[in-house]
Backbone as CSV, one residue per row, in Angstrom:
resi,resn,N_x,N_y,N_z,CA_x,CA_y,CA_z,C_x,C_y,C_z
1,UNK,137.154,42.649,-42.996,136.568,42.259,-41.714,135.053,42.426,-41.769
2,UNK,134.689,41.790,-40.521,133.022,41.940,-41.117,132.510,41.992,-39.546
3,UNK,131.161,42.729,-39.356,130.613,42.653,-38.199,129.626,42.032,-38.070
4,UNK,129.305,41.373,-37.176,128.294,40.356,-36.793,127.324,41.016,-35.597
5,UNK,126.117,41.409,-36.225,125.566,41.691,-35.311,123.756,40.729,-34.802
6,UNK,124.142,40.251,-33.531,123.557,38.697,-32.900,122.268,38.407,-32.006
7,UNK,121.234,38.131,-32.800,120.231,38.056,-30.980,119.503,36.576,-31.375
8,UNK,119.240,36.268,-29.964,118.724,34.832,-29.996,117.126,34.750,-30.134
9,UNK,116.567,33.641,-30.458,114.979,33.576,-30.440,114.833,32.131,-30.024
10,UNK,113.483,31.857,-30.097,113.085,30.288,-29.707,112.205,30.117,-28.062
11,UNK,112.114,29.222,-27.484,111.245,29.153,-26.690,111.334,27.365,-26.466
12,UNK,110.947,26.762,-25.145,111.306,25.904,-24.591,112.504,24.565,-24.768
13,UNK,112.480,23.744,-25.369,113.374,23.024,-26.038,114.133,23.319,-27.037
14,UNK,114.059,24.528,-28.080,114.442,24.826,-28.979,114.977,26.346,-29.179
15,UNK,116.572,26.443,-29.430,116.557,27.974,-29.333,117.405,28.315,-30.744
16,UNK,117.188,29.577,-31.067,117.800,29.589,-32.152,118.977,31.193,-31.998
17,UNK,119.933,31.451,-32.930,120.605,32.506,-32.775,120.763,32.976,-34.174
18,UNK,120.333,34.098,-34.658,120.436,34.999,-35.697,121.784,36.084,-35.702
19,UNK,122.686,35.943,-36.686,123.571,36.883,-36.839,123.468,37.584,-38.421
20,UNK,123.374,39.085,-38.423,123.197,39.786,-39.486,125.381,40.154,-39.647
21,UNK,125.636,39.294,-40.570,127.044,39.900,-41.165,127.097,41.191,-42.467
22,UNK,127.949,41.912,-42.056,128.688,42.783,-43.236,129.915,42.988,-43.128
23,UNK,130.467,43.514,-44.307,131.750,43.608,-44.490,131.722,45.164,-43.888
24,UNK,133.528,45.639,-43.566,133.329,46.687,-43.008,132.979,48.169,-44.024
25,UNK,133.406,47.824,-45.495,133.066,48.329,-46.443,131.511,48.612,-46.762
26,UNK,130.863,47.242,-46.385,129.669,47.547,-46.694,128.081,47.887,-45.144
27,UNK,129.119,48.674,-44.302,128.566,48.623,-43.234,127.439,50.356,-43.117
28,UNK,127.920,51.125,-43.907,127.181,52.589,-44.481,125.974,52.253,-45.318
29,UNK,126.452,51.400,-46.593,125.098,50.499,-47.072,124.153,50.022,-46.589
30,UNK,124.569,49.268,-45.405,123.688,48.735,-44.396,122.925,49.908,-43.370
31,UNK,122.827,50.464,-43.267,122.697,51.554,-42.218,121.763,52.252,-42.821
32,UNK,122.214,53.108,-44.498,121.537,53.406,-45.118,119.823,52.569,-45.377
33,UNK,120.083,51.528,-45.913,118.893,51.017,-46.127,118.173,50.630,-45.200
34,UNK,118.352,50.252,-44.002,117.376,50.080,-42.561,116.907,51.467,-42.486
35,UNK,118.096,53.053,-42.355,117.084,53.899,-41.797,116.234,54.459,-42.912
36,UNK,116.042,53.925,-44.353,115.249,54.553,-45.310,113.961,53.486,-45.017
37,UNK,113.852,52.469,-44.593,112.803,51.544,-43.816,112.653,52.196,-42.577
38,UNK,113.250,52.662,-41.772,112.663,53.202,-40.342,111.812,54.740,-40.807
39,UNK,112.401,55.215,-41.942,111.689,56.359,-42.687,110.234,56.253,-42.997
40,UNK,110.295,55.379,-43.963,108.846,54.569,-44.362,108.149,54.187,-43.404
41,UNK,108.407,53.447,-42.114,107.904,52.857,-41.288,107.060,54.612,-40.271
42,UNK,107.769,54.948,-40.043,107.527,56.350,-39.679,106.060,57.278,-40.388
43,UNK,106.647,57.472,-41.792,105.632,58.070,-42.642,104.354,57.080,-42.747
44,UNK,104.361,55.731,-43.048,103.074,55.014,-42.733,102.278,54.430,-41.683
45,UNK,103.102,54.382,-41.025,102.319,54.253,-39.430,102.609,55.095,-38.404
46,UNK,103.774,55.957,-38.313,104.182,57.232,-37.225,104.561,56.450,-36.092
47,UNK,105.880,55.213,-36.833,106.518,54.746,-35.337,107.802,55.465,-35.616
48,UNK,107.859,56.388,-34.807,109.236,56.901,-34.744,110.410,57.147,-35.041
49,UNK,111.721,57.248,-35.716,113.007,56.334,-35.688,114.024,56.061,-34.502
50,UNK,113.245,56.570,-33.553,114.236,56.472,-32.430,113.475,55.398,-31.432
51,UNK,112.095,55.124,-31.982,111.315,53.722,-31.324,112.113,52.681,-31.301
52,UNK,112.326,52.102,-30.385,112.875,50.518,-30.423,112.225,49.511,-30.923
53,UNK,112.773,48.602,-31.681,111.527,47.937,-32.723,111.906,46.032,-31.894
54,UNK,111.217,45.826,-31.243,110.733,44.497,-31.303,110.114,43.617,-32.613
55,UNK,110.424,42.565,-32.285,109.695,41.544,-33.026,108.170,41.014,-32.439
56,UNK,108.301,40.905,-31.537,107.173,41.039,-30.795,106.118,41.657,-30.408
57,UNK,106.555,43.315,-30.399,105.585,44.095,-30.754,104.986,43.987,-31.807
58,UNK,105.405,43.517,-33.153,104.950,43.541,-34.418,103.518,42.446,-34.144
59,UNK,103.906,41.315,-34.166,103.452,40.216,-33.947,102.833,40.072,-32.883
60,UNK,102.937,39.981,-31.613,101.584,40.137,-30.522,101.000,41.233,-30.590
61,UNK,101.181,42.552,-31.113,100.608,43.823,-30.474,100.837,44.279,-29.531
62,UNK,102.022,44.083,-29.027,102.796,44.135,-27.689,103.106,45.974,-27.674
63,UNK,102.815,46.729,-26.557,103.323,47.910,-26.998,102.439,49.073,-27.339
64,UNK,102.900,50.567,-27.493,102.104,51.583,-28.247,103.727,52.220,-28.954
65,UNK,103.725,51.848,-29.892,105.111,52.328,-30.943,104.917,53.491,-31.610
66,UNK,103.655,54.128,-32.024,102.973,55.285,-32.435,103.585,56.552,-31.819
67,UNK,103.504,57.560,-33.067,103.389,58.822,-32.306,102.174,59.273,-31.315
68,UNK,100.805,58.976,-31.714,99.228,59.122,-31.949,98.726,58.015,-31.138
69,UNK,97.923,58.391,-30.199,96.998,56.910,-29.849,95.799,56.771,-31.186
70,UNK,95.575,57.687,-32.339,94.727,56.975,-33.446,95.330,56.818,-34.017
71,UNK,96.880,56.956,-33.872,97.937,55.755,-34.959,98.412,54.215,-34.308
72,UNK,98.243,54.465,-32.728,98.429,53.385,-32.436,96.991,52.614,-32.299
73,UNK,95.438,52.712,-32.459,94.764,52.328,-32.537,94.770,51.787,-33.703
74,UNK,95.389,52.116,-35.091,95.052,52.257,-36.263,96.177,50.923,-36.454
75,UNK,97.153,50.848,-35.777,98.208,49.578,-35.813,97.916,48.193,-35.038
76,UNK,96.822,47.832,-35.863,96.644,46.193,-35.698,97.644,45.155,-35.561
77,UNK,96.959,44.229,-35.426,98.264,43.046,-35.632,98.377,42.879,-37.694
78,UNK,97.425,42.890,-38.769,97.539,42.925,-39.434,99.094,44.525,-40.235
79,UNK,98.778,45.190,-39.448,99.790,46.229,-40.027,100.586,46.306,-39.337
80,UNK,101.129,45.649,-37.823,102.312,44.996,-37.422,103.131,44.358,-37.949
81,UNK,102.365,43.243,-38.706,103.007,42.387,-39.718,103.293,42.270,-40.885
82,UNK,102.831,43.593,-41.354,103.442,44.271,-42.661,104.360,45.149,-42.641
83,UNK,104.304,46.101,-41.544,105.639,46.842,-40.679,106.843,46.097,-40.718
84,UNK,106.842,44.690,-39.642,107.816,43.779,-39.930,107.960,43.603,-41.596
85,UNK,107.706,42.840,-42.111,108.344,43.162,-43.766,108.746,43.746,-44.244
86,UNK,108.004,44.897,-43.972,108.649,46.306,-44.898,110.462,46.548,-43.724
87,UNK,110.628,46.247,-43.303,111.743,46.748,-42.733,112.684,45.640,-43.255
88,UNK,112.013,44.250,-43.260,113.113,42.916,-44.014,113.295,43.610,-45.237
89,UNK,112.660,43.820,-46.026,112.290,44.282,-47.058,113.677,44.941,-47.782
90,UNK,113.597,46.064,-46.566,114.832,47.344,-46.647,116.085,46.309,-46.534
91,UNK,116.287,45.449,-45.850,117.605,44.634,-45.421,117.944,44.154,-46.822
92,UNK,116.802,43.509,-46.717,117.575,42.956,-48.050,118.477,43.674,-49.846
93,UNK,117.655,44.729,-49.440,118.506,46.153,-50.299,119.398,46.344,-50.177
94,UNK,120.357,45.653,-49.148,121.935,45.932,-49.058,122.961,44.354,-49.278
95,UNK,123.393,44.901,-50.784,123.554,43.626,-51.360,124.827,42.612,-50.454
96,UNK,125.617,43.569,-49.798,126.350,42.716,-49.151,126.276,42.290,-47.776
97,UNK,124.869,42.423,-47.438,124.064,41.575,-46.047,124.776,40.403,-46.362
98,UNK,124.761,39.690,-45.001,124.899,37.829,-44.974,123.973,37.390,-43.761
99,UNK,123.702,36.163,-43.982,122.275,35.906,-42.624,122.896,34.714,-42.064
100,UNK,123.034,34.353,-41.241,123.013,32.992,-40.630,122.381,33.111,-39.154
101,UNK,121.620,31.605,-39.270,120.901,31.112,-38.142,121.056,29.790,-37.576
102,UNK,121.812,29.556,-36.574,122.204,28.309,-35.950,121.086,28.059,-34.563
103,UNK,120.369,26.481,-35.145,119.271,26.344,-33.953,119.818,24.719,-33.596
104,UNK,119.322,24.454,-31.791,119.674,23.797,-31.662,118.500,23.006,-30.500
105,UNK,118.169,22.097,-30.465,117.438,21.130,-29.785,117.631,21.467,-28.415
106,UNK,117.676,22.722,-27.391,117.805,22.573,-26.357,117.447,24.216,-25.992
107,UNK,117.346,24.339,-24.490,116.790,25.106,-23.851,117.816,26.266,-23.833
108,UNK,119.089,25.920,-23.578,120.610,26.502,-23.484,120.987,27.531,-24.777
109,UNK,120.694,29.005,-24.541,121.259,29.986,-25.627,122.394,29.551,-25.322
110,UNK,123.347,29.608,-24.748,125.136,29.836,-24.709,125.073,28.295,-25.602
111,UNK,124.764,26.812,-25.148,125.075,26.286,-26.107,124.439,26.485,-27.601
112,UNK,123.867,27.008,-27.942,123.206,27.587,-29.664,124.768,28.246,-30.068
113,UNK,124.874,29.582,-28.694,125.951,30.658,-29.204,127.216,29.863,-29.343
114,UNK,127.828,28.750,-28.971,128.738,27.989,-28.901,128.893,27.678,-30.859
115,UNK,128.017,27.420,-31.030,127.781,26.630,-32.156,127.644,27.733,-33.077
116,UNK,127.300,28.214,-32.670,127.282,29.960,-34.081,128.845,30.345,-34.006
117,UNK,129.587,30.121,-32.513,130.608,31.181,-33.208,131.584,30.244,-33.657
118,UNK,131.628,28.760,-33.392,132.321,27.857,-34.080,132.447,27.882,-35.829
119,UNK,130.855,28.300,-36.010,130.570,28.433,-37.369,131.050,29.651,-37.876
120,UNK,131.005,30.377,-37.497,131.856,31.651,-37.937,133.301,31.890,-38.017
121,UNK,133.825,30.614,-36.975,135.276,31.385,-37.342,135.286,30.317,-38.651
122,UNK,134.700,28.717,-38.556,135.412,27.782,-39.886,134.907,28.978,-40.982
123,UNK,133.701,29.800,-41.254,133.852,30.375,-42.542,134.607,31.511,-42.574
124,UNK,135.111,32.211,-41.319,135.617,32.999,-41.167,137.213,32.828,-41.797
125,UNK,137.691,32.199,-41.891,138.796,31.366,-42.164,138.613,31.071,-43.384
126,UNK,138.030,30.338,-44.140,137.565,29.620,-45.089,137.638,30.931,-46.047
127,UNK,137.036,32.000,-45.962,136.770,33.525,-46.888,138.011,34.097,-46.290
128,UNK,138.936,34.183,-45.458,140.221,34.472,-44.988,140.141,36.032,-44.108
129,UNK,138.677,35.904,-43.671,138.200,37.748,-43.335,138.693,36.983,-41.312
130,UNK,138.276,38.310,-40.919,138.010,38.152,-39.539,136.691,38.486,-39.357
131,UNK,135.610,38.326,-38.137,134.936,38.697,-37.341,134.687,39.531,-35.950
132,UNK,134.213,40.654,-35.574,133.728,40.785,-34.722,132.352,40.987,-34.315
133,UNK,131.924,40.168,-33.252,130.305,40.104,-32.589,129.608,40.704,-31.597
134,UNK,128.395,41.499,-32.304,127.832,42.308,-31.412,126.442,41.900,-30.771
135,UNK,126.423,41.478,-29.258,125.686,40.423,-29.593,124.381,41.389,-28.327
136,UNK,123.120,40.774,-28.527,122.062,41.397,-27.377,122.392,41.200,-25.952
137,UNK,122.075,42.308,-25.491,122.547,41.526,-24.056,123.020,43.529,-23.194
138,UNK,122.932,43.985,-22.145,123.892,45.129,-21.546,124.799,44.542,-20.954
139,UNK,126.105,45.964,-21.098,127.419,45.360,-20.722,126.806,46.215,-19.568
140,UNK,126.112,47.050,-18.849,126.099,47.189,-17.709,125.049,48.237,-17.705
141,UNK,124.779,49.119,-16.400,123.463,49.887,-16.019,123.548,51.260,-17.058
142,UNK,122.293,51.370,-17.461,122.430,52.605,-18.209,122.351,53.690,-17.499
143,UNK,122.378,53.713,-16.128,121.978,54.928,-15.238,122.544,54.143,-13.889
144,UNK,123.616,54.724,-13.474,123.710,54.788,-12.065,123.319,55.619,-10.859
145,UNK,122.955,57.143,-11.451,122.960,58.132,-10.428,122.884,57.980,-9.336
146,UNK,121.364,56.974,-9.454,120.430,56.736,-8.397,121.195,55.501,-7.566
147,UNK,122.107,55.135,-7.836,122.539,54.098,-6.843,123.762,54.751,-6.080
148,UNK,124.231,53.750,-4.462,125.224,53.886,-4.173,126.309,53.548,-4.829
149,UNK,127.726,54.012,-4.521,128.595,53.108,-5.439,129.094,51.244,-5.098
150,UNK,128.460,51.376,-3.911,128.428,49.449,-3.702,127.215,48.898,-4.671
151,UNK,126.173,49.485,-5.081,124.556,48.996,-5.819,125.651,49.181,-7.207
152,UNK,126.066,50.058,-7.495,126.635,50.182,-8.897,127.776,49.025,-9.158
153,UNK,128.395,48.626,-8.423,129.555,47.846,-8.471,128.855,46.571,-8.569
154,UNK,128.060,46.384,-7.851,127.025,45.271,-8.056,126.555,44.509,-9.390
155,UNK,125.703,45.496,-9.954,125.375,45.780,-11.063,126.396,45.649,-11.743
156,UNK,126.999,46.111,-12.109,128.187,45.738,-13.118,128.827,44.241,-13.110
157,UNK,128.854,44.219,-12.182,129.273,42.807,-11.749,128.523,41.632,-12.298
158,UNK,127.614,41.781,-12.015,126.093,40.853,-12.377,126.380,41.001,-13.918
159,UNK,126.737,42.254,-14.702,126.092,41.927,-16.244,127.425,41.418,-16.803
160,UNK,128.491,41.692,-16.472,129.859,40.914,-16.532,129.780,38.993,-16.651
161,UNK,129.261,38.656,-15.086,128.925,37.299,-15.092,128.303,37.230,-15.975
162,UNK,127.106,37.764,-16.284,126.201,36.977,-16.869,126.309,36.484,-18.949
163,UNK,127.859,37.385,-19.152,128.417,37.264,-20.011,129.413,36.124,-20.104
164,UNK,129.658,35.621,-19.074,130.768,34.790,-19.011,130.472,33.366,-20.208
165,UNK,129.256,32.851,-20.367,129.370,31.919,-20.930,129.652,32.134,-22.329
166,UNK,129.425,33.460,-22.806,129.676,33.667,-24.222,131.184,34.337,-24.678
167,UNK,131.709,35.070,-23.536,133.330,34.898,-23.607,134.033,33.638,-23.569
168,UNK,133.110,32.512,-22.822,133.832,31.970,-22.961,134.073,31.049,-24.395
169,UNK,133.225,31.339,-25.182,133.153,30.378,-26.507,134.277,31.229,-27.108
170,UNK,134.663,32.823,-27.538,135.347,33.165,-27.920,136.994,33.167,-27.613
171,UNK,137.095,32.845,-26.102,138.612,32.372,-25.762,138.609,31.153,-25.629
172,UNK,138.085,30.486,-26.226,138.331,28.731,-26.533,139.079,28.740,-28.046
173,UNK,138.747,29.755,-28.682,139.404,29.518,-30.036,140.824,29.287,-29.763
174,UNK,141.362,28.620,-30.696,143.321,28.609,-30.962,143.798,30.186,-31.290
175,UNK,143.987,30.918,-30.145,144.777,32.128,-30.459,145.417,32.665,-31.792
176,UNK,146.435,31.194,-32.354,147.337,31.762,-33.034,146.727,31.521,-34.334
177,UNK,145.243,31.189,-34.405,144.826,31.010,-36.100,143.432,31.817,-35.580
178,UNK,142.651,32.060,-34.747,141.446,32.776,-34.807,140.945,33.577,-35.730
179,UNK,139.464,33.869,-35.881,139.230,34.873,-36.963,137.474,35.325,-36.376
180,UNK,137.514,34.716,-34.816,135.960,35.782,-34.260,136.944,36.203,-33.613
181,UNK,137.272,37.783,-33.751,137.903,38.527,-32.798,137.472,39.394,-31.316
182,UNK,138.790,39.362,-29.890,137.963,39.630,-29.389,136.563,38.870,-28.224
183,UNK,136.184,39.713,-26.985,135.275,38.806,-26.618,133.820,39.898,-27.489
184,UNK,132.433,38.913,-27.014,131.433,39.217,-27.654,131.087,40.893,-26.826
185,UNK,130.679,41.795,-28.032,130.373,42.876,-27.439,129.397,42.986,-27.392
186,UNK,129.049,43.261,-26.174,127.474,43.472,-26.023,126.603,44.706,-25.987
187,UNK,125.439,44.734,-26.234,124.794,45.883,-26.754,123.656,45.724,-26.481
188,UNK,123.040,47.128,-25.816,121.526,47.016,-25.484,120.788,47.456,-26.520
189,UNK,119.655,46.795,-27.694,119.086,46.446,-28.392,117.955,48.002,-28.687
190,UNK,118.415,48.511,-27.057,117.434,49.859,-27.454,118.114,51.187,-28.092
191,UNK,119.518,50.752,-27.685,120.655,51.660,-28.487,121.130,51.602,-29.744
192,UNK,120.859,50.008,-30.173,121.414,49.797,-31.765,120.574,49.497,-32.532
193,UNK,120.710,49.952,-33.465,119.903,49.830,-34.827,119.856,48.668,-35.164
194,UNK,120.942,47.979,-35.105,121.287,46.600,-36.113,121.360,45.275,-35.187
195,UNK,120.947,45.414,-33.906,120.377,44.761,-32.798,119.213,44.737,-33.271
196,UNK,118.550,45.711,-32.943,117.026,45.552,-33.202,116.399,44.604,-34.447
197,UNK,117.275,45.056,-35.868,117.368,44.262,-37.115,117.411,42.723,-36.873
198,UNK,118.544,42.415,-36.373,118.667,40.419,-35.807,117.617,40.398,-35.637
199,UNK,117.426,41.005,-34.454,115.961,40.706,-33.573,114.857,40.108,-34.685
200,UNK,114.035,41.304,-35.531,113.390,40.902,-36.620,113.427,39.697,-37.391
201,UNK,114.966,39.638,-37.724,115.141,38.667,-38.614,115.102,37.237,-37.517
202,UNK,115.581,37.300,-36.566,115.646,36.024,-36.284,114.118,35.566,-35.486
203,UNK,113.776,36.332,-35.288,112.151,35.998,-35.200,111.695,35.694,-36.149
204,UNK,111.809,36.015,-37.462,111.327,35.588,-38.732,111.524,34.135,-38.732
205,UNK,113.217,34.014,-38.570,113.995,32.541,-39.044,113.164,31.694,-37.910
206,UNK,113.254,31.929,-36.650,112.665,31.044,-35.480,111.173,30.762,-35.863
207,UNK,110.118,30.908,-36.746,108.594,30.847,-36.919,108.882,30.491,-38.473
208,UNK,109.723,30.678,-38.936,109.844,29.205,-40.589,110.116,28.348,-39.592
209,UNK,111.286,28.444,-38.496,111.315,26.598,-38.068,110.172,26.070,-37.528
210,UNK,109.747,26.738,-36.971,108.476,26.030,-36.122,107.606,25.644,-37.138
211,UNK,107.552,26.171,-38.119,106.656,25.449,-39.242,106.782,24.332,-39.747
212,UNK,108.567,24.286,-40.235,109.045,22.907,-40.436,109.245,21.959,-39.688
213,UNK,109.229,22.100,-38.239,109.641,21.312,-37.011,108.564,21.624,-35.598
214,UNK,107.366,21.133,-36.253,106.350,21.669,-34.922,106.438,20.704,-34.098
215,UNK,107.626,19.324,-34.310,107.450,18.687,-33.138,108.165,19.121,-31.776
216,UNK,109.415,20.313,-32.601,110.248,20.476,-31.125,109.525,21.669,-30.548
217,UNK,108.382,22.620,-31.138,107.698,23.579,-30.554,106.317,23.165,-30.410
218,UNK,105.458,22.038,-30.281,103.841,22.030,-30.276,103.453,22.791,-29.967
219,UNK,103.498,23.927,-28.573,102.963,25.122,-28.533,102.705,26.016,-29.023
220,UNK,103.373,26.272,-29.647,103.532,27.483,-30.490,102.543,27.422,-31.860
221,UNK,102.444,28.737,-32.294,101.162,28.908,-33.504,102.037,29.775,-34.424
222,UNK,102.653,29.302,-35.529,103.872,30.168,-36.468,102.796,30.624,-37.329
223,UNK,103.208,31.873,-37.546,102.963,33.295,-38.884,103.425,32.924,-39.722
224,UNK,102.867,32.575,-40.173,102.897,32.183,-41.990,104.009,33.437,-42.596
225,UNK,103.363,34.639,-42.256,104.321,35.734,-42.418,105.660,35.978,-42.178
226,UNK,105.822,35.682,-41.261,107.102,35.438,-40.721,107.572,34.803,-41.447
227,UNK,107.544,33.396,-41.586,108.322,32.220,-42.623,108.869,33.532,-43.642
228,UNK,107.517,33.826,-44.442,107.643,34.577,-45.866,108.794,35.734,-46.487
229,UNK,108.710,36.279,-44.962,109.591,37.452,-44.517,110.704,37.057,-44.418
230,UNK,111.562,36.387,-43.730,112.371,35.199,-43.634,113.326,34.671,-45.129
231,UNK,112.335,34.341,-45.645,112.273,33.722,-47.420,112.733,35.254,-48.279
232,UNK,112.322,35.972,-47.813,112.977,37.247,-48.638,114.327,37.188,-48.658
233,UNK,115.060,36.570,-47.977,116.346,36.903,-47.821,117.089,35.726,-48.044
234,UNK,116.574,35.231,-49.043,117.009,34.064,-49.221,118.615,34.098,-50.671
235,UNK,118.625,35.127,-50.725,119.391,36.146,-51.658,120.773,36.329,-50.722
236,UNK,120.725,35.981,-49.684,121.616,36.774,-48.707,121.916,35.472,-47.232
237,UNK,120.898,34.350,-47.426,122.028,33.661,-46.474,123.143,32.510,-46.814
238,UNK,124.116,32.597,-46.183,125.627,32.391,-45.566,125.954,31.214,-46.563
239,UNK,126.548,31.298,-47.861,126.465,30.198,-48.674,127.338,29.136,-47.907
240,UNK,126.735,28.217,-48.238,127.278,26.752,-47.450,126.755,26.302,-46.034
241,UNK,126.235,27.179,-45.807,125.394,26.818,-44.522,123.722,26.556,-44.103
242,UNK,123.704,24.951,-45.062,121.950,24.443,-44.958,121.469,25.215,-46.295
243,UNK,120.424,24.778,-46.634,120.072,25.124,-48.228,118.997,26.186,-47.648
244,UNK,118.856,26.612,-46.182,117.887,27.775,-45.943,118.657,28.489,-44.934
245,UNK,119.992,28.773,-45.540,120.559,29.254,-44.067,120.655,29.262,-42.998
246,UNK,120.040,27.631,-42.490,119.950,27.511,-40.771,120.710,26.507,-40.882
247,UNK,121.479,26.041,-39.842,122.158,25.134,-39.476,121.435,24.770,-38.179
248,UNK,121.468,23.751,-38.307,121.206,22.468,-36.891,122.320,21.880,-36.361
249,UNK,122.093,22.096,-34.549,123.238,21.364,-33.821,122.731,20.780,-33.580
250,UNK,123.183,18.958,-33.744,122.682,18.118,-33.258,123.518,17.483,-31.925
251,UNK,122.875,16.419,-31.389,123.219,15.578,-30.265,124.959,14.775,-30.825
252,UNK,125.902,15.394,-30.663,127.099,15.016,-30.982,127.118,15.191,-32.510
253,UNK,126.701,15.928,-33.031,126.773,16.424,-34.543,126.070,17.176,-35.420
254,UNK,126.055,18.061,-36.468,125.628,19.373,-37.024,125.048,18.735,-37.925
255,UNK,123.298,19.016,-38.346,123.066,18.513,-39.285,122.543,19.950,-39.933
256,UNK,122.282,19.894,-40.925,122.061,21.249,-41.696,120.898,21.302,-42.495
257,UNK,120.341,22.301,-42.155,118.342,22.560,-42.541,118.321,22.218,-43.756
């Protein structure tokens, strides 16, 4: 079995969804080598390991991630964006990583996520494993104290709906042959390690596309870095899926990067 752990990227017309797979065997491997990168990351710049790591912080300067305000003075956007690497870096040290990135011509994450988990069960099937997906997103309030229990019921309620479109891709499968098990579990990105990881990576994957496809983003200004970072892991994405591990949903059909 293997876990899929999922966050989306992209920006106006174009969105994309990053899933980091492992087997359940090789899920200690994985763990290992991110926190010997959150180690490093720590000892050379003094961001924490219990910091929550954006992609964005790396890349805008978004943030004070530092122990030190003269470590966070000292963390440019230039050593943001070597931070980001060095942590791809570590990923890719775990030989039985898998990457896939499904982007699609439209504004709509749930339709991207539609199309990722379609793709997962045909390979899911195909390698004869199962899946389960851990995807960004809270299943509900991390703190109620402070509310009544009608504000709390509320709340829960709200992060329930707001899941509905991505349960619903997973109970569309044929029951009696499935292999994404399960609805999508969701996870707040400041609690998981390997949330945070997608995150990275699929910010990486989302700024190679914009490089190759600046017509569906003109706005946007892609990091060369990023692409590069991205390209490291080229060791590790999803054989059969696009010769750069992205798949494209197209307008009534999948064309592949």
């Amino acid at each position: 079995m293997y876990f899929c752990y999922a966050d989306d990227s992209g920006a106006d017309q174009g969105r994309t969804l990053t899933g980091l797979l492992v087997p359940e065997e090789g899920w200690n491997d994985l763990l290992h080598c991110w926190l010997e990168g959150r180690r490093a990351l720590e000892q050379t710049w003094g961001v924490a390991k219990n910091t929550e790591l954006h992609a964005t912080q790396f890349v805008k300067g978004r943030g004070r991630p530092c122990a030190t305000e003269e470590q966070n003075a000292a963390f440019g956007r230039r050593a943001r964006i070597a931070a980001h690497d060095l942590m791809v870096r570590h990923l890719t040290r775990c030989a039985s990583l898998r990457v896939l990135t499904v982007a699609g011509r439209t504004a709509q994450v749930a339709d991207v996520y539609q199309g990722f988990v379609d793709r997962l069960e045909a390979w899911a099937l195909q390698e004869d494993t199962r899946v389960l997906i851990m995807y960004d997103g809270q299943a509900g309030p991390d703190d109620t104290s402070a509310l009544t229990p009608a504000e709390a019921k509320a709340v829960w309620e709200q992060a329930v709906r707001n899941a509905t479109p991505y349960r619903a891709a997973h109970r569309g499968l044929p029951l009696a042959s499935r292999r994404v098990l399960e609805d999508p579990i969701m996870q707040d990105s400041k609690y998981s390690q390997f949330i945070q990881a997608a995150d990275l990576v699929g910010y990486a994957a989302f700024h190679h596309l914009v490089l190759q496809h600046p017509e569906i983003w003109p706005k946007m200004n892609p990091v060369h870095a990023m692409s590069k970072a991205y390209r490291r892991l080229s060791g590790h994405w999803l054989p059969g899926h696009g010769e750069q591990g992205i798949v494209w949903l197209g307008e009534g059909e999948e064309e592949e990067a």
